[in-house]
C-alpha positions as CSV (number, residue, x, y, z in Angstrom):
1,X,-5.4,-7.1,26.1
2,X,-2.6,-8.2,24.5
3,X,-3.2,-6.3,21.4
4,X,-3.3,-3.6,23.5
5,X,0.2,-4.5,25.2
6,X,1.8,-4.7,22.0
7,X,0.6,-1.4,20.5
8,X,2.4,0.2,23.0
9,X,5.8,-1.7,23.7
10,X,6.2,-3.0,20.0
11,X,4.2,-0.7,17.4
12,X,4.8,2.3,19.2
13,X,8.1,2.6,18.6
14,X,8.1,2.1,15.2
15,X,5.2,4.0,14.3
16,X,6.5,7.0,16.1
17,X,10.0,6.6,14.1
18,X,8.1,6.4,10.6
19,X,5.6,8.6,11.3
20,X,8.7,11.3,12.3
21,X,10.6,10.7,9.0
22,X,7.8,11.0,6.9
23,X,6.9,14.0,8.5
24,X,9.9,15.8,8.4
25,X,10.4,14.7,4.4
26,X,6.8,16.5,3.8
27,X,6.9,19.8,6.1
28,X,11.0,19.8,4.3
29,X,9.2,20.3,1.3
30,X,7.8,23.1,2.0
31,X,10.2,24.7,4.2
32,X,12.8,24.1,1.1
33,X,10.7,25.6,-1.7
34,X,9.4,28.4,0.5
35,X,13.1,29.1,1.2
36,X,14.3,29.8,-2.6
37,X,11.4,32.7,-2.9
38,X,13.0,34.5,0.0
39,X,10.4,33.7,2.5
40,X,11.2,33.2,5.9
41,X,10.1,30.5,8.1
42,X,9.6,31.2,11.5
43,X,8.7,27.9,13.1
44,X,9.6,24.7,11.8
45,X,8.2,21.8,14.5
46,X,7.7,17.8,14.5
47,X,4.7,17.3,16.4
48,X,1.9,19.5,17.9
49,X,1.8,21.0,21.5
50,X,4.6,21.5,23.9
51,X,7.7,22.0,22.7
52,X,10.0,19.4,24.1
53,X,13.6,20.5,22.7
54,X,15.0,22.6,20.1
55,X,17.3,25.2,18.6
56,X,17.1,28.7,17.0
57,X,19.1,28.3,13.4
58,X,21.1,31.7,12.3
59,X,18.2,32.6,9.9
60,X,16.1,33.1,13.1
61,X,13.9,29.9,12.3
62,X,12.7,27.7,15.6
63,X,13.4,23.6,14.7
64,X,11.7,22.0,17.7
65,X,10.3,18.7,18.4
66,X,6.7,18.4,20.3
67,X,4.9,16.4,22.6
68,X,2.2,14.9,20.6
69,X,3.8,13.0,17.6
70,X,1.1,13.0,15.1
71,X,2.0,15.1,12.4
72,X,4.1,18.5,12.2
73,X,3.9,21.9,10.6
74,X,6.2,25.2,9.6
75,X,5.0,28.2,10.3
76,X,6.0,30.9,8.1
77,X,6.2,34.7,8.6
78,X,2.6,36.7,8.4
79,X,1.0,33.0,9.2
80,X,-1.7,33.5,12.3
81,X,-1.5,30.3,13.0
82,X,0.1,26.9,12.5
83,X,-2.1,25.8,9.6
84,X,-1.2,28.8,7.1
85,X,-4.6,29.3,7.1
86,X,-5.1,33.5,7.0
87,X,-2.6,36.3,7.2
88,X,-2.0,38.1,10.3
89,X,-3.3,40.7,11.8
90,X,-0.5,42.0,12.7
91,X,1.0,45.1,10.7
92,X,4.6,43.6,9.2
93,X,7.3,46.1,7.9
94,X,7.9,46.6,4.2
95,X,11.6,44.2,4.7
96,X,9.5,42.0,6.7
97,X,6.6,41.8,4.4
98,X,9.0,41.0,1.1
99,X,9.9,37.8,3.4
100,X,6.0,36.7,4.1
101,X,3.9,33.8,2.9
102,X,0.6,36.1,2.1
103,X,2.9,38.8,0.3
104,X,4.4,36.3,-2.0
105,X,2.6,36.3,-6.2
106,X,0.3,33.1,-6.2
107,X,2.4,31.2,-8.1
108,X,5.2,31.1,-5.2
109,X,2.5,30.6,-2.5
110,X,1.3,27.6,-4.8
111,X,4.5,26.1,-5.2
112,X,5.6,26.3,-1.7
113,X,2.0,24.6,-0.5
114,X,2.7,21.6,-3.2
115,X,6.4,21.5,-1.8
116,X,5.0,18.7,0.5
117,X,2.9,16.5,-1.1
118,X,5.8,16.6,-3.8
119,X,8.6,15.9,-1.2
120,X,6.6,12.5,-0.2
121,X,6.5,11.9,-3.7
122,X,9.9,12.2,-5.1
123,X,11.3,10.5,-1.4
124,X,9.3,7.5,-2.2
125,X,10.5,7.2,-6.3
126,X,13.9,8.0,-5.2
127,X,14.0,5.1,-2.9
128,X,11.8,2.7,-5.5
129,X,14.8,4.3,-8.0
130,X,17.7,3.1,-5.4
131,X,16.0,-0.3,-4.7
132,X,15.2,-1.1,-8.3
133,X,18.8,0.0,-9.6
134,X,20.9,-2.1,-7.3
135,X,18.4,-4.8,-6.5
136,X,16.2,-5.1,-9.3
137,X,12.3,-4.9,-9.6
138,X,10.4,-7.8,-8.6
139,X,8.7,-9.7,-11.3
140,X,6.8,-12.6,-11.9
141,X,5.5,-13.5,-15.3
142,X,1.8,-12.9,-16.0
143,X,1.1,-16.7,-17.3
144,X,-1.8,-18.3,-14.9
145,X,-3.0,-21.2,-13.9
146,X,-6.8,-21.4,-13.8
147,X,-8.6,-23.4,-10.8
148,X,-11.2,-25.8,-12.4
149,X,-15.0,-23.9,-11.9
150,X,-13.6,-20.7,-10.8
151,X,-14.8,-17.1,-11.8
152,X,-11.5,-16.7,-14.6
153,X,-12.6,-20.5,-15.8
154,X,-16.0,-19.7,-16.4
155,X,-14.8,-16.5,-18.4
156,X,-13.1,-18.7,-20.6
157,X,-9.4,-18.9,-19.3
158,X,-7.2,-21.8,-19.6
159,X,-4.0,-22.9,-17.8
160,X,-1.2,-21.6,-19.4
161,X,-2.9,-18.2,-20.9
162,X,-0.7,-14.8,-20.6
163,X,-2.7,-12.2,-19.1
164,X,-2.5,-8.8,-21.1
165,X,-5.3,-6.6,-19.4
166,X,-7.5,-6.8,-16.7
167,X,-10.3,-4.2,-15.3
168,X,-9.1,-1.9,-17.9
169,X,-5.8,-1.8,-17.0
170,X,-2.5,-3.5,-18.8
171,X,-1.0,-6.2,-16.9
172,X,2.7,-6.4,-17.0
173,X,3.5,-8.5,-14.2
174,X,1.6,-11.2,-12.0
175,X,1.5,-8.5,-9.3
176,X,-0.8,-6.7,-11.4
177,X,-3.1,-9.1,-11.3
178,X,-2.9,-9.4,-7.3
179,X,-3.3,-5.3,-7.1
180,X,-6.3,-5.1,-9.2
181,X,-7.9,-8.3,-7.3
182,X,-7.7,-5.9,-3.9
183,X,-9.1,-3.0,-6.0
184,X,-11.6,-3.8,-8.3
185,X,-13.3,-7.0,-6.0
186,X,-16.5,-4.7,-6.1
187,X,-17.5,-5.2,-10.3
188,X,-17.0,-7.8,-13.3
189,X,-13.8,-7.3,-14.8
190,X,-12.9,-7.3,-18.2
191,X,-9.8,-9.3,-19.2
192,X,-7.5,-9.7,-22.1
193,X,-5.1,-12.6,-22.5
194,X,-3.0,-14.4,-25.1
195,X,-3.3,-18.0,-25.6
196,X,-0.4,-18.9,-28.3
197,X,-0.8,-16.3,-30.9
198,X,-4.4,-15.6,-30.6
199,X,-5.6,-12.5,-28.7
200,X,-8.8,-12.9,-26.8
201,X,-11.7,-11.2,-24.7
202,X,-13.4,-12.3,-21.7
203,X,-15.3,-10.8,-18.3
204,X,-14.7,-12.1,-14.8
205,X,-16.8,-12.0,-12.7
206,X,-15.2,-11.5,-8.8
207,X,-16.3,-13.4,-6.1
208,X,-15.6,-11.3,-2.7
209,X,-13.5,-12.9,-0.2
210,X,-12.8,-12.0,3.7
211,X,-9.8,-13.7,4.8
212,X,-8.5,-12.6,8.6
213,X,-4.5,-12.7,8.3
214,X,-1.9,-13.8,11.1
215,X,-2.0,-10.5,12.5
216,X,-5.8,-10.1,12.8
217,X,-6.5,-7.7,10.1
218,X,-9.4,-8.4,7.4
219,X,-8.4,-8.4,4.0
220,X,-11.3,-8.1,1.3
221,X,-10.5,-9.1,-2.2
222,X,-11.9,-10.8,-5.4
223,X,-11.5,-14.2,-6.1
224,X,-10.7,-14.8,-9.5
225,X,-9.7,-18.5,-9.3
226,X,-6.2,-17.5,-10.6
227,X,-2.8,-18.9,-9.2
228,X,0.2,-18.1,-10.9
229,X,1.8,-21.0,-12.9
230,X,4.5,-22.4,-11.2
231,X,6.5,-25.7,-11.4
232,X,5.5,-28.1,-9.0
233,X,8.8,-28.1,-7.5
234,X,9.2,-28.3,-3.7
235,X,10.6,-24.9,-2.2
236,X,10.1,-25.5,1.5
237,X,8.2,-27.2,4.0
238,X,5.7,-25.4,7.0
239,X,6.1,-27.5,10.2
240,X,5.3,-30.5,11.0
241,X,4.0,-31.5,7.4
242,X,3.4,-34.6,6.5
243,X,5.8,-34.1,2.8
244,X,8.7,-33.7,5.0
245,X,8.3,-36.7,7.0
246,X,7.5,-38.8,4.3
247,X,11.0,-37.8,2.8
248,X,11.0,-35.3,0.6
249,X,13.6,-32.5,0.0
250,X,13.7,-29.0,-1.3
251,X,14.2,-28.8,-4.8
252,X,12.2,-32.2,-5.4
253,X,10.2,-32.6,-8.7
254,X,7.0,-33.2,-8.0
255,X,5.3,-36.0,-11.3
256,X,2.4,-37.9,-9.9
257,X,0.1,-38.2,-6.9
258,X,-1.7,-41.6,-7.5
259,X,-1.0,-41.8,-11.2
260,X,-2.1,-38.4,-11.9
261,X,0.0,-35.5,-13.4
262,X,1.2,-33.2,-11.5
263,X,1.0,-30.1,-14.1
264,X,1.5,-27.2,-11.6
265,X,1.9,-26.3,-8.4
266,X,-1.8,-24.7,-8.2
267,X,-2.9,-28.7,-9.0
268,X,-2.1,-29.7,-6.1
269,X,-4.7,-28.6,-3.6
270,X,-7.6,-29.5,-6.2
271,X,-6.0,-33.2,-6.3
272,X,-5.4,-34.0,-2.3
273,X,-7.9,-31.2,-0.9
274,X,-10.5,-34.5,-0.3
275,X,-8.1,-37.0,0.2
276,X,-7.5,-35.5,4.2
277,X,-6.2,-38.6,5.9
278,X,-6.0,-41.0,3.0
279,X,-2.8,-42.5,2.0
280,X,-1.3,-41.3,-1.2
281,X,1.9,-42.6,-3.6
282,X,3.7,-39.6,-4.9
283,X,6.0,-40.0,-7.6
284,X,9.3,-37.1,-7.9
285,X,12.0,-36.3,-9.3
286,X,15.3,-35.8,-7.3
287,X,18.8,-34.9,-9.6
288,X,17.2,-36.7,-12.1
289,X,16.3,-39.8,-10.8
290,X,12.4,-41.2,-10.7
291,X,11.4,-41.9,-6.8
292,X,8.1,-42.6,-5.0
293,X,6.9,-41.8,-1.4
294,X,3.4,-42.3,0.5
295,X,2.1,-39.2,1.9
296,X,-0.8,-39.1,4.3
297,X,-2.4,-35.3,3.7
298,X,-3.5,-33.8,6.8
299,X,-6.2,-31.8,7.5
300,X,-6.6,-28.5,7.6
301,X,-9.6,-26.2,8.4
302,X,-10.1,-23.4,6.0
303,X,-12.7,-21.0,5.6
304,X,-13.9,-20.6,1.9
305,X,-15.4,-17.3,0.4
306,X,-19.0,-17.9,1.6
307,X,-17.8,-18.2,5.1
308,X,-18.2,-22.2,4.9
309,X,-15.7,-23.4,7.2
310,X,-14.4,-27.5,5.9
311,X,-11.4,-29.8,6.3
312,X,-9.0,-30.0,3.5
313,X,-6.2,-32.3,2.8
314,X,-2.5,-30.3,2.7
315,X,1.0,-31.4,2.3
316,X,2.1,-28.6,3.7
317,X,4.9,-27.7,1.3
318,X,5.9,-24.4,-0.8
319,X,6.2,-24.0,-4.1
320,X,10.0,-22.7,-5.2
321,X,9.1,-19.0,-5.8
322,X,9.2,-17.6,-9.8
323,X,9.4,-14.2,-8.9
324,X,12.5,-12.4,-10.1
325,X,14.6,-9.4,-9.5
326,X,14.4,-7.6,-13.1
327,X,17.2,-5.8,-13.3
328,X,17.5,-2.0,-14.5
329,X,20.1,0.6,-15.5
330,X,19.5,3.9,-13.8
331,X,16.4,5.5,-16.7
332,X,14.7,1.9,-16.5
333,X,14.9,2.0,-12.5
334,X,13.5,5.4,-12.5
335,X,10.9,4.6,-15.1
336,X,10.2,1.6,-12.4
337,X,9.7,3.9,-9.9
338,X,7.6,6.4,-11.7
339,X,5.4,3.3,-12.3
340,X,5.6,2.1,-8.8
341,X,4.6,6.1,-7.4
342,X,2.3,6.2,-10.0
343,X,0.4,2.7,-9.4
344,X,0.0,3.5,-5.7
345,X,-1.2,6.7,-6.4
346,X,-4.2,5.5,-8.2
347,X,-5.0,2.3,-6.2
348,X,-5.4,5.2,-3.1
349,X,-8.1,7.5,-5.7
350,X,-9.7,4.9,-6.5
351,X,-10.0,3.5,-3.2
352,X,-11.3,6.7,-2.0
353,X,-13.8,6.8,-4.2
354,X,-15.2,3.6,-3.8
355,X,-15.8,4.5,-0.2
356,X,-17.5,7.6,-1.2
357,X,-19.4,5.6,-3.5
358,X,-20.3,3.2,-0.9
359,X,-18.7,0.5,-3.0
360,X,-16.1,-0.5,-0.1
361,X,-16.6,-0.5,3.2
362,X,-15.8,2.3,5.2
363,X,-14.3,0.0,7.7
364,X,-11.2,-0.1,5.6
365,X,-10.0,3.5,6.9
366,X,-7.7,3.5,9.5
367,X,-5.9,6.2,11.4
368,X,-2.6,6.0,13.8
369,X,-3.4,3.0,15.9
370,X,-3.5,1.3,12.7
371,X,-1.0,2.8,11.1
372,X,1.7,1.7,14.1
373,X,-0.1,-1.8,14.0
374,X,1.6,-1.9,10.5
375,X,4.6,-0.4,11.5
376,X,4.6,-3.2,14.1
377,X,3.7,-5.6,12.0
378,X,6.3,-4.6,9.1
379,X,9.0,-4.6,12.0
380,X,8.7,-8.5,11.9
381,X,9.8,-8.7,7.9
382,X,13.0,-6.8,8.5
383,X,14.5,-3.6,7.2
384,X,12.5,-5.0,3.7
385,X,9.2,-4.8,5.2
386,X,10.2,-1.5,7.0
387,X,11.7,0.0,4.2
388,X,7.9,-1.2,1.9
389,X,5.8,0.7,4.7
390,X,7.8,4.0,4.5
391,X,7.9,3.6,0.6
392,X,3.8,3.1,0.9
393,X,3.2,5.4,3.7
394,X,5.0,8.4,2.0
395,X,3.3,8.0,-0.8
396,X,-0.3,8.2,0.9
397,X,1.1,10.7,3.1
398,X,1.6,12.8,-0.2
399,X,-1.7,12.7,-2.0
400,X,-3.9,12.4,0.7
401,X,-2.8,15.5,1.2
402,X,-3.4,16.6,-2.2
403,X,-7.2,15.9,-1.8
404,X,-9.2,19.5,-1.9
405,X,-10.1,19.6,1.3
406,X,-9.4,23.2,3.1
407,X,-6.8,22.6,5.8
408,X,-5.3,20.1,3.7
409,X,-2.5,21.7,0.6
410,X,-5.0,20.2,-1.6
411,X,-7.6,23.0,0.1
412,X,-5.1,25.8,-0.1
413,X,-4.5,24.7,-4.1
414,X,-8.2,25.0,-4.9
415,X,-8.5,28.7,-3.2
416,X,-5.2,29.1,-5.1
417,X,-6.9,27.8,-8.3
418,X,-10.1,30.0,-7.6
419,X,-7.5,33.1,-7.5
420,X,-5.8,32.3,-10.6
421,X,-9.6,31.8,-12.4
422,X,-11.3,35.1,-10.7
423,X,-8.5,36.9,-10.4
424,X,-8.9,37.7,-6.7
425,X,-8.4,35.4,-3.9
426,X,-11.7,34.4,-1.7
427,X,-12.7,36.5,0.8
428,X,-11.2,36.0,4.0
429,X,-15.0,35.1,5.6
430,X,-15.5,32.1,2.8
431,X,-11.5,31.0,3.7
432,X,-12.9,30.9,7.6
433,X,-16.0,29.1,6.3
434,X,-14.2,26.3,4.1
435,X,-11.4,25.8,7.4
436,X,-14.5,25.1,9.6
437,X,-15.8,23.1,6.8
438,X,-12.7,20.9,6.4
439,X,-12.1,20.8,9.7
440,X,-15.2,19.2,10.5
441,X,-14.0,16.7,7.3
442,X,-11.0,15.9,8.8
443,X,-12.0,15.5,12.2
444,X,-15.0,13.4,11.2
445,X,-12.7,11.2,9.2
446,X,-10.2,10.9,11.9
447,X,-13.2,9.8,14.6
448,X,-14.3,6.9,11.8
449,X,-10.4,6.2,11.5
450,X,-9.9,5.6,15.0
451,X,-13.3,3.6,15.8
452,X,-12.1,1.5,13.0
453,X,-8.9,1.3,15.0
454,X,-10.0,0.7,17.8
455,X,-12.0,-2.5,16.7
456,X,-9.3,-3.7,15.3
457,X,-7.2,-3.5,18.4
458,X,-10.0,-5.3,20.6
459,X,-10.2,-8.0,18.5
């Protein structure tokens, strides 16, 4: 119930105000291109159904906001309806038909219907541009630190080894390594990586993982025994941990925990993780002077990748974070953001097809009620986790909509393409056909969405 309470007085809100922009940016995309070929736009609305307020603009086009904010459309002159699906019926004067959708060569219609997608696009790598310009990129190197008897260990990776490629893919950044663990969790991995001078070849082998986060949702990725390589210096405490009490500080060296090294940070769960409960002497550094403390780990209940659940010993403390803001001049920020768009782009592709495949779980679609959960969610992180979800959502937002489904742009580009190829457009029988066909697509995909959703919610 009190998911349910929140959806509506805390992810609503949100959802409905990124759902709007996004919205807007993508049916402006059209609008805009359709608008330098001379064609005129008759409706432009936010939302489906009743309209709720508006205003006629001198070119005779209707901007209106509608009751039911889950999407938007414009509706352009010789359109029959509010998908742009068939020309009307209707007879249109010779001035009237120059300014028409249907009347335009294929190449305008084409452009105008990839206006969209491409709008959600450029909005997204103009903000990445923005945000990488004057705050920088974030980076952490790609140097790991291996977890004794894990899946990169048994491939042959050490501490301290550079990762170059993994899954086929270069690795320029530990983030790399985190994207490809939520994409390729499914099938052994091929990795590259660079101990001193020597280049050398290996294949993980993923083990799947289900963790549940603070917010309920499941998040399924492979486990590759990889932590990045950090200093074991003390960044922060959670509460009530037993580091802090004993007296340590941010900013602390950790050395030794009963006269054993403390190499990295990653170390430290494989040296206390049994010792819940037992006294230990920790030796640090602080401004250069040697100390020693006793901490007593406490226990913690974790649930490991097999669904085990077992108590293990924590300090509770943070590691000081590595990751930088790389900072760009305005063509390496947009090269960033070309990067960024394009990344995204393919982790959704592939993603798609590894539910077609039957290779991820279907489970993992979701529709609005998730989508305003995250929009909720993000809310909590600030304008930064806002600002992530519009960045992400706009992006999805664009090439889902590229998919060739009819009713989608993606659908209108493949009759387009057919037209180009044949040299006549599809009959106007097979155009009815494909609509039903993609709307029975899209409406099957948006009942799946919303069960999903809906589990989620009762949780």
């Amino acid at each position: 119930m009190q998911s349910v309470i929140s959806l509506f007085t805390t992810y609503l809100p949100y959802f409905v105000l990124v759902l709007t922009l996004l919205v807007f940016i993508h049916e402006f995309g059209h609008y805009w291109v359709a608008r330098r070929f001379g064609i005129h736009a008759e409706v432009f609305s936010i939302g489906f159904g009743p309209e709720l307020f508006g205003w006629t603009d001198r070119n005779g086009t209707r901007w209106k906001v509608s009751a039911v904010p889950l999407g938007g459309y414009v509706k352009f002159l010789g359109d029959s309806d509010e998908t742009s699906a068939t020309p009307s019926d209707v007879p249109l004067s010779a001035e009237q038909r120059r300014g028409s959708f249907f009347a335009q060569p294929l190449y305008a219609r084409a452009a105008v219907v990839l206006g969209g997608p491409a709008a959600n696009l450029l909005f997204a790598f103009l903000v990445l541009t923005i945000v990488f310009f004057v705050a920088g990129e974030p980076y952490s190197p790609a140097t790991v630190a291996v977890r004794a008897d894990g899946p990169a260990a048994r491939a042959g990776l050490r501490s301290g080894d550079e990762v170059v490629r993994l899954a086929d893919n270069r690795i320029d950044r530990y983030e790399d390594i985190q994207e490809a663990q939520f994409l390729y969790w499914a099938k052994p991995m091929a990795v590259e990586f660079r101990r001193g001078g020597q280049l050398l070849r290996g294949e993980i082998i993923p083990q799947l993982c289900e963790r549940t986060d603070r917010y309920n949702n499941t998040l399924r990725y492979g486990e590759l025994g990889l932590d990045q390589l950090v200093r074991p210096v003390v960044g922060g405490f959670s509460p009530n941990g037993p580091a802090e009490a004993a007296g340590l500080k941010v900013g602390d060296l950790l050395l030794e925990i009963e006269g054993e090294p403390v190499e990295y940070f990653a170390r430290i769960p494989e040296m206390i993780g049994a010792r819940a409960g037992q006294p230990l002497v920790v030796k640090y550094d602080r401004e250069g002077q040697r100390q020693e403390t006793t901490i007593v780990p406490v226990a913690d209940r974790m649930v490991d990748c097999t669904g085990k659940e077992q108590l293990i010993g924590r300090l509770r403390v943070r590691p000081a974070g590595i990751t930088e803001l790389r900072g760009h001049g305005v063509l390496g920020a947009m090269g960033a953001g070309v990067r960024a768009v394009w990344g995204m782009t393919t982790m959704f592709y592939t993603s798609i097809g590894q539910i077609l495949t039957a290779t991820r779980p279907v489970d993992e679609l979701g529709g609005p009620i998730r989508i305003a959960k995250a929009a909720g969610e993000a809310s909590h992180a600030g304008w930064v986790g806002i600002l992530n979800l519009v960045i992400a959502l706009s992006v999805v937002l664009g090439v889902f909509n590229l998919l060739p489904i009819p009713m989608l742009d993606g659908g209108h580009l493949a009759m387009y393409l057919y037209e180009a190829v044949r040299g006549k457009p599809l009959s106007l029988k097979a155009q009815e056909f494909g609509l039903r066909v993609g709307f029975a697509l899209v409406v099957g995909v948006a009942l799946i969405a919303t069960f999903n959703d809906i589990k989620l919610l009762l949780r």
